[in-house]
FIKOLZA-1660 file (N, C-alpha, C; in steps of 0.1 Angstrom, whole numbers, plus 5000, padded with zeros to 4 digits):
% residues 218
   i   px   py   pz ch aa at
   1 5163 4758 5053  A  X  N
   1 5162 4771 5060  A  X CA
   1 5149 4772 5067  A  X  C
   2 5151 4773 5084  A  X  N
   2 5133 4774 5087  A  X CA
   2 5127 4790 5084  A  X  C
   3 5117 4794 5089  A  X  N
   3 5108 4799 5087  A  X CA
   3 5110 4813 5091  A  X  C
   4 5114 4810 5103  A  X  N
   4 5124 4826 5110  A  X CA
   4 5134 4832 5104  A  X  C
   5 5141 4817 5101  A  X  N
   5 5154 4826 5091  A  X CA
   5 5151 4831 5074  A  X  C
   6 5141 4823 5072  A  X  N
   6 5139 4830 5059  A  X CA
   6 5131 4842 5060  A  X  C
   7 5122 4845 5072  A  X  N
   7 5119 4864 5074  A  X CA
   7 5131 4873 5076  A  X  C
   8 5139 4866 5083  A  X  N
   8 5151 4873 5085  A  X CA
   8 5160 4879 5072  A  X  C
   9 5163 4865 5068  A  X  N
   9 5167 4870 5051  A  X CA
   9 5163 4879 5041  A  X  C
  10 5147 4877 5045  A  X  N
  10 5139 4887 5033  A  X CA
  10 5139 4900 5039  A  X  C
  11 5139 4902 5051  A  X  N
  11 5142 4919 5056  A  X CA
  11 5149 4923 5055  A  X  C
  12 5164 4918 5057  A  X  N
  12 5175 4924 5051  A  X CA
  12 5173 4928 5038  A  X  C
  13 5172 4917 5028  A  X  N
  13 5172 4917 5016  A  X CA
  13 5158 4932 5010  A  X  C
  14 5152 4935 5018  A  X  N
  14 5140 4944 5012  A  X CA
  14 5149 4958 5019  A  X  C
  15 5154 4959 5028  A  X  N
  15 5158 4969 5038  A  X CA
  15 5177 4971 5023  A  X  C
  16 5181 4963 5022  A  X  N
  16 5189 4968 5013  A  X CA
  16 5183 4972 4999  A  X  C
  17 5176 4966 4994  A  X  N
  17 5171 4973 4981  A  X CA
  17 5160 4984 4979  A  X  C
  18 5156 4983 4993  A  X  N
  18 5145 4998 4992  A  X CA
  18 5155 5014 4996  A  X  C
  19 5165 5008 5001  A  X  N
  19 5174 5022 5010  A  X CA
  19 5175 5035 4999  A  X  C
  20 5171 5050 5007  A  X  N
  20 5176 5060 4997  A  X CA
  20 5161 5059 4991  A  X  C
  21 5155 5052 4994  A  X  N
  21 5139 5058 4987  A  X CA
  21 5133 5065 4994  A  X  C
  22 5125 5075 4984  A  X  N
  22 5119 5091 4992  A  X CA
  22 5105 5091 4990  A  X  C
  23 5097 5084 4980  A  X  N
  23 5083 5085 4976  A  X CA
  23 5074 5082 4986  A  X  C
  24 5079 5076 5001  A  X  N
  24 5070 5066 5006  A  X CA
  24 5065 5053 5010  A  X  C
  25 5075 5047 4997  A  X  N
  25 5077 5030 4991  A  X CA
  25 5091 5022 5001  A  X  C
  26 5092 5032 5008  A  X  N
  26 5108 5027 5008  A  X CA
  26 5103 5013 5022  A  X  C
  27 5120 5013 5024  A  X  N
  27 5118 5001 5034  A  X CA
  27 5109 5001 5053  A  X  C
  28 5107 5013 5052  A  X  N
  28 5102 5014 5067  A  X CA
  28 5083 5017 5062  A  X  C
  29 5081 5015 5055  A  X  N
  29 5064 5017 5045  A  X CA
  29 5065 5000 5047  A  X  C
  30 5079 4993 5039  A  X  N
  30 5074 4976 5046  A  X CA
  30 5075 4971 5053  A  X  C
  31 5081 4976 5063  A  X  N
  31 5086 4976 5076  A  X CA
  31 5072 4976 5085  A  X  C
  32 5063 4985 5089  A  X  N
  32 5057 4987 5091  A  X CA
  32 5045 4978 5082  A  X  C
  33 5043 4978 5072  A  X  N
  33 5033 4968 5064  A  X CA
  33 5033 4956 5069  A  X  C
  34 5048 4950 5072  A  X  N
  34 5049 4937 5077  A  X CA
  34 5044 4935 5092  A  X  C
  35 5048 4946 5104  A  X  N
  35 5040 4950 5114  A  X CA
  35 5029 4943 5116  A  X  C
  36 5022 4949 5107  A  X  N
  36 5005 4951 5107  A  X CA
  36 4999 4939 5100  A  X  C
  37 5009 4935 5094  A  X  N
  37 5006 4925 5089  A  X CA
  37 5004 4912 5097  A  X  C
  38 5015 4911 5098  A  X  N
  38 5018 4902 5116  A  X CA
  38 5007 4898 5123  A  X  C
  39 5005 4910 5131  A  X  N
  39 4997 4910 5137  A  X CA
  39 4980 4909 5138  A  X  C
  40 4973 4911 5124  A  X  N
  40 4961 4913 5116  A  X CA
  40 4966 4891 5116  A  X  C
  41 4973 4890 5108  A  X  N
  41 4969 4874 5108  A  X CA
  41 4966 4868 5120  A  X  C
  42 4972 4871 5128  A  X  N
  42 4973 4864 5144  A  X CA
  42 4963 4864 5149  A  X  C
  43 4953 4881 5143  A  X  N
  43 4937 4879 5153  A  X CA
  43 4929 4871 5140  A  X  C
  44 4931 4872 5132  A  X  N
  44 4923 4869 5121  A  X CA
  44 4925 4853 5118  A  X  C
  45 4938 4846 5124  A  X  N
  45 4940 4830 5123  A  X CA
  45 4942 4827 5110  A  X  C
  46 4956 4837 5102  A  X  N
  46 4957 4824 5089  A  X CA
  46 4971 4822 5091  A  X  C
  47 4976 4822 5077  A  X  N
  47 4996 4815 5074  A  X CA
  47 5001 4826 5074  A  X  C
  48 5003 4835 5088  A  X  N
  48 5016 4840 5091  A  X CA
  48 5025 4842 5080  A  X  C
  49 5029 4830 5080  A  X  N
  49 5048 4827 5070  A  X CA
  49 5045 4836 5057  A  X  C
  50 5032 4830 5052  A  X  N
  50 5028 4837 5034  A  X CA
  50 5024 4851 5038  A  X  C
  51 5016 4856 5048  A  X  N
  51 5013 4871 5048  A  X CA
  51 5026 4878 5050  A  X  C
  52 5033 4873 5060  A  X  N
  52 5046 4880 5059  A  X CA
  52 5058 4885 5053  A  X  C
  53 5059 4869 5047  A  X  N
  53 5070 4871 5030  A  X CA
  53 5060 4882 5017  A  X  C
  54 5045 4886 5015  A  X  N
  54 5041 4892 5008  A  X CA
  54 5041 4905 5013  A  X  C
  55 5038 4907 5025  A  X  N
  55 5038 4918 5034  A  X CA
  55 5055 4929 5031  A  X  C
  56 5064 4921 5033  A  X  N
  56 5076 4923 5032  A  X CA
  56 5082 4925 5017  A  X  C
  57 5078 4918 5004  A  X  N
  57 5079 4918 4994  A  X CA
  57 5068 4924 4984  A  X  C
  58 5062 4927 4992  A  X  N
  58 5049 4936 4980  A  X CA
  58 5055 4949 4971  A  X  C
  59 5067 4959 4977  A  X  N
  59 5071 4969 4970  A  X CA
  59 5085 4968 4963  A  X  C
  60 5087 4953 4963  A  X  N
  60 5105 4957 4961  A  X CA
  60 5104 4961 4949  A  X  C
  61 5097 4963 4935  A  X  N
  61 5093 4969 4928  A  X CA
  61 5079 4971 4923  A  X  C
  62 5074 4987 4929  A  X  N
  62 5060 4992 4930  A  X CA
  62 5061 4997 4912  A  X  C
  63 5048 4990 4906  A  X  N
  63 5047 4993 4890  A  X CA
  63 5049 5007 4890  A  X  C
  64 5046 5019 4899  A  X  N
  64 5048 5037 4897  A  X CA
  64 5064 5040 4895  A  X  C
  65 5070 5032 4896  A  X  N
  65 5082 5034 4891  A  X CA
  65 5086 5027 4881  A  X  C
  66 5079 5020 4873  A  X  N
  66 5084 5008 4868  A  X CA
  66 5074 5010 4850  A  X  C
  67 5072 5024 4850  A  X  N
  67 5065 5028 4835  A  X CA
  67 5049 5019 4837  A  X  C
  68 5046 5017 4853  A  X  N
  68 5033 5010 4849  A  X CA
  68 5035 4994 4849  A  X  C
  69 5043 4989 4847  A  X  N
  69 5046 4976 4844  A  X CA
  69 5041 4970 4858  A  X  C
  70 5030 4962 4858  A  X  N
  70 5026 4953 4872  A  X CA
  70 5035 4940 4879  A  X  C
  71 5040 4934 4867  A  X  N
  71 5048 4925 4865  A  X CA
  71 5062 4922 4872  A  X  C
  72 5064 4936 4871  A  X  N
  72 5081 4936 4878  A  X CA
  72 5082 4931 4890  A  X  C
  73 5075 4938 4899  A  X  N
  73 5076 4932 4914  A  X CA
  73 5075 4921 4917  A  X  C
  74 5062 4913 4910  A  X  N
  74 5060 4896 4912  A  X CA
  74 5074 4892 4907  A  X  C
  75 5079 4896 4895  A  X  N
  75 5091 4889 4892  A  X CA
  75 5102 4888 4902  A  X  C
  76 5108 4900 4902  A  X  N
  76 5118 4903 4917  A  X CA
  76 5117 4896 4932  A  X  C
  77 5100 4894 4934  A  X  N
  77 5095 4887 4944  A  X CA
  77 5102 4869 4940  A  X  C
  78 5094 4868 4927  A  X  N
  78 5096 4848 4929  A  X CA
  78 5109 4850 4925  A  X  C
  79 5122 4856 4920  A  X  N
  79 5135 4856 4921  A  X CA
  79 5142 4853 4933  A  X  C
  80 5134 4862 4942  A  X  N
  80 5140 4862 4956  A  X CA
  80 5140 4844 4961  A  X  C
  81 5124 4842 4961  A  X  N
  81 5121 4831 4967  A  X CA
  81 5119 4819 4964  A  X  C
  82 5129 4823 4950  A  X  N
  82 5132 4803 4947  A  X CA
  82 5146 4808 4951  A  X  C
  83 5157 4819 4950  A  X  N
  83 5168 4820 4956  A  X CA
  83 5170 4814 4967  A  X  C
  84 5164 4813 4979  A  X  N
  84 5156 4810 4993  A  X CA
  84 5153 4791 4994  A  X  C
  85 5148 4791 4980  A  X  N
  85 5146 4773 4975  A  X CA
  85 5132 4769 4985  A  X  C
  86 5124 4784 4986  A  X  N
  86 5108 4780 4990  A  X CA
  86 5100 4773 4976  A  X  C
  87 5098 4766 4988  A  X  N
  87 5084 4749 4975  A  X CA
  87 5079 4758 4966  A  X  C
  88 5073 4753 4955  A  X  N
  88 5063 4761 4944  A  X CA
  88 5055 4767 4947  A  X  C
  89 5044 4759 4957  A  X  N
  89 5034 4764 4960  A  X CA
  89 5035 4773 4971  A  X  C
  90 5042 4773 4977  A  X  N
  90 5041 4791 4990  A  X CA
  90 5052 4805 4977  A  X  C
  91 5054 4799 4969  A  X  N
  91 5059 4815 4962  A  X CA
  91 5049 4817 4955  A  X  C
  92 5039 4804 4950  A  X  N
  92 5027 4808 4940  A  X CA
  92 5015 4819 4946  A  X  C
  93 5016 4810 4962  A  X  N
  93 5005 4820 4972  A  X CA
  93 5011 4834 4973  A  X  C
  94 5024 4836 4976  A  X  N
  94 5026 4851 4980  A  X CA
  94 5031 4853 4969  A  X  C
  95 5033 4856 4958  A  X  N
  95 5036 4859 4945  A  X CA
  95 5019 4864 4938  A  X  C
  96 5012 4858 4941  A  X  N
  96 4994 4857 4939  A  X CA
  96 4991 4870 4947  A  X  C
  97 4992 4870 4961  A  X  N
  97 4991 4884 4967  A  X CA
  97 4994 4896 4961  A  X  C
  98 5009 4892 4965  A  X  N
  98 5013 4908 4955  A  X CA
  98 5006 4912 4945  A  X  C
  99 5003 4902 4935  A  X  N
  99 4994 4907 4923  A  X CA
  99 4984 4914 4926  A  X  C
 100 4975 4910 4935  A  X  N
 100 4965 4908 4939  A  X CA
 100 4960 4922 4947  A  X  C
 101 4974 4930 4952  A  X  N
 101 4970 4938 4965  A  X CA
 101 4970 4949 4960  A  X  C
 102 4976 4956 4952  A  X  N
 102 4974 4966 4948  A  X CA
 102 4961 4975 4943  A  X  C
 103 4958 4990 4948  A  X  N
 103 4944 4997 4944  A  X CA
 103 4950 5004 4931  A  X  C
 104 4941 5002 4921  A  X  N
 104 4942 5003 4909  A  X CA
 104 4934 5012 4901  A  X  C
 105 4925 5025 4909  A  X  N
 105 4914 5033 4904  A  X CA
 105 4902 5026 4915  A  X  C
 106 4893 5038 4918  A  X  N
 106 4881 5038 4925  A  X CA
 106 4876 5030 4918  A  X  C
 107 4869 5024 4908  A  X  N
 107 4861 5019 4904  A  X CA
 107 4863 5004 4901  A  X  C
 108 4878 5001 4900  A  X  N
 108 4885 4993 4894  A  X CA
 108 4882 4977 4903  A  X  C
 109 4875 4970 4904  A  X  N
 109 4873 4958 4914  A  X CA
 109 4887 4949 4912  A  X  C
 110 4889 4947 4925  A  X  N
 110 4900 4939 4931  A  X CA
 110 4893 4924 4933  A  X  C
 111 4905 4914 4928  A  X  N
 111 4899 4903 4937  A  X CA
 111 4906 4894 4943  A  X  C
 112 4902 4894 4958  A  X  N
 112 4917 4885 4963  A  X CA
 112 4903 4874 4969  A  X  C
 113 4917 4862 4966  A  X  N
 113 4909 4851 4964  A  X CA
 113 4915 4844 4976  A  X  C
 114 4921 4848 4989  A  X  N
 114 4924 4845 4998  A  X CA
 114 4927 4852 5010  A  X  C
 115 4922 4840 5026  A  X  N
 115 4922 4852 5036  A  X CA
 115 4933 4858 5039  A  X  C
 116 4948 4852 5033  A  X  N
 116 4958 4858 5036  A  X CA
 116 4959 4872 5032  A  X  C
 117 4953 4867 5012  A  X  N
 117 4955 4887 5009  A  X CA
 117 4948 4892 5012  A  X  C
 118 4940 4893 5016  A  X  N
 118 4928 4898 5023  A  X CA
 118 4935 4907 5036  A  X  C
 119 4944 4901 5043  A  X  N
 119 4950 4905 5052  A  X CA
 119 4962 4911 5048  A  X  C
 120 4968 4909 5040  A  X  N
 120 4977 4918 5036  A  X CA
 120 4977 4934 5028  A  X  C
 121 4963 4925 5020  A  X  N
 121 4958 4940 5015  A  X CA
 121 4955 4949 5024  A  X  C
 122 4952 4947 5033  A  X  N
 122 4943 4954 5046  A  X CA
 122 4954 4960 5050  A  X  C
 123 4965 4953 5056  A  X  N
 123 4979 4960 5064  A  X CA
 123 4987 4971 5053  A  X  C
 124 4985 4968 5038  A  X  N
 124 4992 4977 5032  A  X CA
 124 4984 4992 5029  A  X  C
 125 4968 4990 5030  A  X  N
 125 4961 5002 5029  A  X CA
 125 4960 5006 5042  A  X  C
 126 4959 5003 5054  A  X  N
 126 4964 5010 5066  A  X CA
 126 4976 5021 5065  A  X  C
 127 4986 5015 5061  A  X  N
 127 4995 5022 5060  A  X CA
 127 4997 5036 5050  A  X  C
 128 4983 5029 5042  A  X  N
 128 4977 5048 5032  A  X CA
 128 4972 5056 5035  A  X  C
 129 4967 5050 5050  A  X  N
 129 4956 5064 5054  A  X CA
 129 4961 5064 5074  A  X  C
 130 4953 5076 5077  A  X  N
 130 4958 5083 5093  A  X CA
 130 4969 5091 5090  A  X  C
 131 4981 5093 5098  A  X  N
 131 4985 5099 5099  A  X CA
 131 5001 5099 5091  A  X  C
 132 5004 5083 5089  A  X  N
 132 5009 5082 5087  A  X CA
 132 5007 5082 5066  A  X  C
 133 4992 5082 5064  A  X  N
 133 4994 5079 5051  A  X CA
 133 4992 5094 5044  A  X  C
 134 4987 5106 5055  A  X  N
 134 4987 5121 5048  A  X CA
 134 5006 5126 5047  A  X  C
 135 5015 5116 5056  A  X  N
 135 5029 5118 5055  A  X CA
 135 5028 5118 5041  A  X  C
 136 5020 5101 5039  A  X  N
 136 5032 5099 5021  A  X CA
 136 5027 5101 5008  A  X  C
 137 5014 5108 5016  A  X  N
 137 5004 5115 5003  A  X CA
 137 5016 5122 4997  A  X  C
 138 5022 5135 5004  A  X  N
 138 5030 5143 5003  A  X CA
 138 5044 5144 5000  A  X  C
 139 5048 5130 5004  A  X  N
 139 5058 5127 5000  A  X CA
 139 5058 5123 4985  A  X  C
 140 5049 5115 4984  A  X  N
 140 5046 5107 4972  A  X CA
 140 5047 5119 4956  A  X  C
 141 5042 5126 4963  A  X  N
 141 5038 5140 4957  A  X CA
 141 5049 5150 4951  A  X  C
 142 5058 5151 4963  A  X  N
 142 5069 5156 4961  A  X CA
 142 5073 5150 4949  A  X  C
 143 5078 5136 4957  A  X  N
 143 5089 5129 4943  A  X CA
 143 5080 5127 4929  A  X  C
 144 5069 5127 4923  A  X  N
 144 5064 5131 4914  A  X CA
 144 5060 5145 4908  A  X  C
 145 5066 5156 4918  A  X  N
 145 5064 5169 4913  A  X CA
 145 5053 5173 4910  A  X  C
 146 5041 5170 4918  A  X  N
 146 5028 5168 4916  A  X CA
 146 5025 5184 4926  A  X  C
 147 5015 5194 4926  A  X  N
 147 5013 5206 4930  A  X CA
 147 5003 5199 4946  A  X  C
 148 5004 5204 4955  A  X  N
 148 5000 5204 4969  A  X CA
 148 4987 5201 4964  A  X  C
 149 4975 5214 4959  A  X  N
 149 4968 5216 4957  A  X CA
 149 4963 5223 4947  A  X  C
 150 4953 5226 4940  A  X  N
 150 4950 5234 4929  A  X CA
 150 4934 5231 4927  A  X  C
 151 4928 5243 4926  A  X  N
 151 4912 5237 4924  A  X CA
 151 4908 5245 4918  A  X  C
 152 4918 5243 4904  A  X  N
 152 4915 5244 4887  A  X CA
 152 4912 5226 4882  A  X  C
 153 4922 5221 4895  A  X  N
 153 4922 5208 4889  A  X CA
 153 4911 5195 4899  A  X  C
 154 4905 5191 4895  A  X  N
 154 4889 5185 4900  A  X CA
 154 4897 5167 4904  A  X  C
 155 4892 5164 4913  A  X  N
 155 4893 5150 4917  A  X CA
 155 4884 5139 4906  A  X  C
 156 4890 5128 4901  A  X  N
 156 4884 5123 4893  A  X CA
 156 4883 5106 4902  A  X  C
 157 4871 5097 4894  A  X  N
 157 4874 5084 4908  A  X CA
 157 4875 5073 4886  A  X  C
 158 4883 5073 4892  A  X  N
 158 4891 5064 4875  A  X CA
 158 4885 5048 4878  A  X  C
 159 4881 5049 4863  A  X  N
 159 4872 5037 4857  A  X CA
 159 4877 5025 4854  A  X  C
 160 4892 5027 4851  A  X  N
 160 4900 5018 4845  A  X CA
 160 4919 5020 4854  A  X  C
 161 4925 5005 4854  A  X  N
 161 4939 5007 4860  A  X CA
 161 4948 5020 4852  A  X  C
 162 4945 5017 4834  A  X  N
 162 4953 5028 4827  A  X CA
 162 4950 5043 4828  A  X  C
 163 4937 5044 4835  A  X  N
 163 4934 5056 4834  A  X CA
 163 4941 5061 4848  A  X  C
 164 4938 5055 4858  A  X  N
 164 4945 5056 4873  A  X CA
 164 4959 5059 4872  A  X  C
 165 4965 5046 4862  A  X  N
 165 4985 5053 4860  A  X CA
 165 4981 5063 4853  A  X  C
 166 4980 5069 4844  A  X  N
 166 4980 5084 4839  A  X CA
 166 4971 5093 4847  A  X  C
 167 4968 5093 4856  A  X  N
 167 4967 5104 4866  A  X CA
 167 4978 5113 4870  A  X  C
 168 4981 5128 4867  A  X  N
 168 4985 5134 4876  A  X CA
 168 4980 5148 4883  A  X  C
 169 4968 5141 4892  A  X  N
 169 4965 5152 4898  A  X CA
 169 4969 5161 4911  A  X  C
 170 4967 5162 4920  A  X  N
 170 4974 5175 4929  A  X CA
 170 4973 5162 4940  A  X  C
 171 4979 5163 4953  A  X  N
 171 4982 5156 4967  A  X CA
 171 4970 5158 4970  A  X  C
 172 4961 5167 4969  A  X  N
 172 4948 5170 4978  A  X CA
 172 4939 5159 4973  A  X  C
 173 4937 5156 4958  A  X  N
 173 4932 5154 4951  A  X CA
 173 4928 5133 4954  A  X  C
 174 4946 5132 4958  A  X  N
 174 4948 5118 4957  A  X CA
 174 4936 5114 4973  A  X  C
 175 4932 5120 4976  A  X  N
 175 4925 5119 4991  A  X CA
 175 4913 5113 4985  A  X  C
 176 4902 5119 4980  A  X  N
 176 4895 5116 4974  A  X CA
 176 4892 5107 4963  A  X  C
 177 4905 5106 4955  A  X  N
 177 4908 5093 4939  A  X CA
 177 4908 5083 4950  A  X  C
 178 4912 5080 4965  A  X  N
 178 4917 5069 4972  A  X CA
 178 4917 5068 4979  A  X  C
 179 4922 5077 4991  A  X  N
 179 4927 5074 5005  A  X CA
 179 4908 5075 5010  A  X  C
 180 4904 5081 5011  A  X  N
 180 4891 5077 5019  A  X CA
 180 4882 5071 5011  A  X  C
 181 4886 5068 4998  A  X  N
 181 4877 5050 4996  A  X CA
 181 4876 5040 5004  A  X  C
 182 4896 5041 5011  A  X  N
 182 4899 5026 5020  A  X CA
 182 4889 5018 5027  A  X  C
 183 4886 5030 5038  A  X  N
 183 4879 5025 5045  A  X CA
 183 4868 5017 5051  A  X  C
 184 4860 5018 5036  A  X  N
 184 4850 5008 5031  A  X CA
 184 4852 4998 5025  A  X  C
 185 4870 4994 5019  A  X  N
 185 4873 4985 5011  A  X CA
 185 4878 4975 5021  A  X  C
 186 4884 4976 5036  A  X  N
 186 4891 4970 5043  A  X CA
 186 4883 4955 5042  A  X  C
 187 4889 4947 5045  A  X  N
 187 4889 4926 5043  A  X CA
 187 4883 4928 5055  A  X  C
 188 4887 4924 5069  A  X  N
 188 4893 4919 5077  A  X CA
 188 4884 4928 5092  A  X  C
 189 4875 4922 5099  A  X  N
 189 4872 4932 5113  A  X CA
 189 4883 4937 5118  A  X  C
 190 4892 4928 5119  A  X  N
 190 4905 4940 5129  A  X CA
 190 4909 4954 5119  A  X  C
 191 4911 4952 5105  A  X  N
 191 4915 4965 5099  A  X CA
 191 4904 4973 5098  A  X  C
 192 4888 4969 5099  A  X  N
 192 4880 4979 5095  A  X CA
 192 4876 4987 5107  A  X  C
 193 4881 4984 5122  A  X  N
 193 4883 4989 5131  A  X CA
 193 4893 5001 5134  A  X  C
 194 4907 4996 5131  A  X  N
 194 4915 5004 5126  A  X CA
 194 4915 5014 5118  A  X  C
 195 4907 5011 5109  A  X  N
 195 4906 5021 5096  A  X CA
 195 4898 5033 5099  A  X  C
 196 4888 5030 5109  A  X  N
 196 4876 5041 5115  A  X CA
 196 4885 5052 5118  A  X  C
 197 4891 5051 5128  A  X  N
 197 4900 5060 5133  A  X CA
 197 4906 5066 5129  A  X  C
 198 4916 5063 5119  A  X  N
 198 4924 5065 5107  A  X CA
 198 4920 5077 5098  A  X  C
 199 4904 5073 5091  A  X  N
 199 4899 5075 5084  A  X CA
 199 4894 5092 5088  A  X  C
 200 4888 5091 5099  A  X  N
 200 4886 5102 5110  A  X CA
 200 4898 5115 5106  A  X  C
 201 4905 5108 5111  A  X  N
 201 4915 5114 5116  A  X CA
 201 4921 5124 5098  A  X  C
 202 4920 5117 5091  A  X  N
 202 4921 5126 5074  A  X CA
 202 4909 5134 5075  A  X  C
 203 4901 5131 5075  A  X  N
 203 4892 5139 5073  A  X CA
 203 4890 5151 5085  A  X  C
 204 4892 5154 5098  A  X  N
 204 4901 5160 5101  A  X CA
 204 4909 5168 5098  A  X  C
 205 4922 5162 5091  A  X  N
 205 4933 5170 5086  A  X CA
 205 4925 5183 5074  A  X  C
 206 4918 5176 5063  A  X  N
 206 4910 5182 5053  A  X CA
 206 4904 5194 5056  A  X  C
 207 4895 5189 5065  A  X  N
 207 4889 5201 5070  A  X CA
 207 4892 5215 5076  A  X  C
 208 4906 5211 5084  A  X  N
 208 4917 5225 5085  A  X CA
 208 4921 5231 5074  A  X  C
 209 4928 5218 5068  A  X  N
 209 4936 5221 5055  A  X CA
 209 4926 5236 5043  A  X  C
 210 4913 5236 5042  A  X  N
 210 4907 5238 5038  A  X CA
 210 4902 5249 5040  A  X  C
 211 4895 5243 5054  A  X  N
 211 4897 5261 5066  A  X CA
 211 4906 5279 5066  A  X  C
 212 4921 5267 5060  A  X  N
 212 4932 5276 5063  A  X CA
 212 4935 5282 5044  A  X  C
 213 4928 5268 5035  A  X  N
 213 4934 5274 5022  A  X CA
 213 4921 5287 5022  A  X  C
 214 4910 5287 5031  A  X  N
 214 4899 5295 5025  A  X CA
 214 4898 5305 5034  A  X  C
 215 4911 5307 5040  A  X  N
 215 4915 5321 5053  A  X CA
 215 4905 5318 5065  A  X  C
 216 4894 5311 5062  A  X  N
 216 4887 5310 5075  A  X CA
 216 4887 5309 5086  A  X  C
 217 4902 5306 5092  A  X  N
 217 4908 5308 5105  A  X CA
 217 4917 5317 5106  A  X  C
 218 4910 5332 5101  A  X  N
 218 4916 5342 5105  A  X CA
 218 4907 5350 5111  A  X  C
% end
C-alpha cells in the first residue's frame, strides 16, 4: 500500500470513528489538524507521511473521555497501523507523537524529541486558540457541563497532569489554565507566526467578553 493510499485509508477510518462527536474532538478538529499539519512540514522540511498519520490519529481516542487513561489512543493508533502492515519503526515514530503532543497542565514540561512532533504539536495547539479554538473552548464546555463563567471560581495554572485531569473549572477559566500559554509554547517559526495573530485575536474576544459581563458597554 503506498503512501497516498494509506492517508486515504486513515481519513476515512478517523472520519468514521470520530462521527456524532460534539466536544470539539471530533473528525473536522482532525481534519483541520491534519491541514496544518501538512502544510507546517512542508515549510519546516521534515516526513510529511509520519506528521500526517499522527496529525490524523492523535484523537481517535483523546484520554478526556477515556477516565484519564493516556494510553488508549496510542493503542487504537498502533492497532490501526500494523492493520495497514506499516514497518515498526514509522508506527513507533507516530505512535511516540501522539504520546508526546498532548498539554498536560501549565507547568507540566513536555518533551518532544522530534521535528516531526514538534510540528504536529504546533498544528494541534493552533487549532486551540483564534477563532476557531474560543468555538471549542465552549463546546468543550458544554459537553462537560462546565459553567460559561463564574468568578467565585479563580483560574488555577496546574503543577501536575493529575491535577490538570481533575480540573473542573468554568470555559473562561480554561483561557488562562491554557489557551494563551500556547503561544509561547509553539516549536516551529511558521506556527509561532500564526499563533501571534491567533493569540491576539482571544485576547480580544476577553476583553469584550468582560466589558459586557461588567455592563461597561452600556
Amino acid at each position: 500500500m503506498n503512501k497516498e493510499l494509506i492517508i486515504r485509508e486513515t481519513k476515512k477510518f478517523i472520519r468514521r470513528s470520530l462521527r456524532g462527536e460534539a466536544s470539539g474532538h471530533d473528525w473536522w478538529h482532525a481534519f483541520r489538524v491534519w491541514k496544518t499539519a501538512k502544510e507546517i512540514a512542508r515549510k519546516e522540511k521534515v516526513n510529511s507521511f509520519i506528521v500526517e498519520l499522527a496529525a490524523l490519529l492523535h484523537d481517535i481516542a483523546d484520554w478526556k473521555f477515556h477516565n484519564g487513561n493516556k494510553m488508549v489512543g496510542i493503542k487504537k493508533a498502533k492497532e490501526w497501523l500494523e492493520k495497514l502492515k506499516l514497518i515498526k519503526k514509522t508506527i513507533s515514530q507516530v505512535c511516540e507523537i501522539i504520546k508526546e503532543t498532548p498539554f498536560r497542565g501549565a507547568w507540566v514540561k513536555t518533551k518532544i524529541k522530534t521535528k516531526e512532533g514538534m510540528v504536529m504539536q504546533d498544528a494541534d495547539r493552533l487549532d486551540a486558540i483564534g477563532a476557531i479554538g474560543i468555538a471549542r473552548v465552549f463546546a468543550y464546555g458544554s459537553f462537560e457541563g462546565r459553567e460559561i463563567y463564574n468568578p467565585e471560581i479563580k483560574a488555577k495554572r496546574h503543577k501536575t497532569f493529575e491535577e490538570y485531569k481533575r480540573n473542573k473549572g468554568t470555559a473562561i477559566n480554561h483561557f488562562y489554565e491554557k489557551l494563551l500559554l500556547l503561544k509561547d509554547r509553539m516549536n516551529t517559526k511558521t506556527a509561532k507566526k500564526i499563533a501571534e495573530k491567533r493569540h491576539k485575536f482571544m485576547e480580544q474576544f476577553l476583553k469584550e467578553f468582560f466589558k459586557e459581563w461588567n455592563l461597561k458597554d452600556l
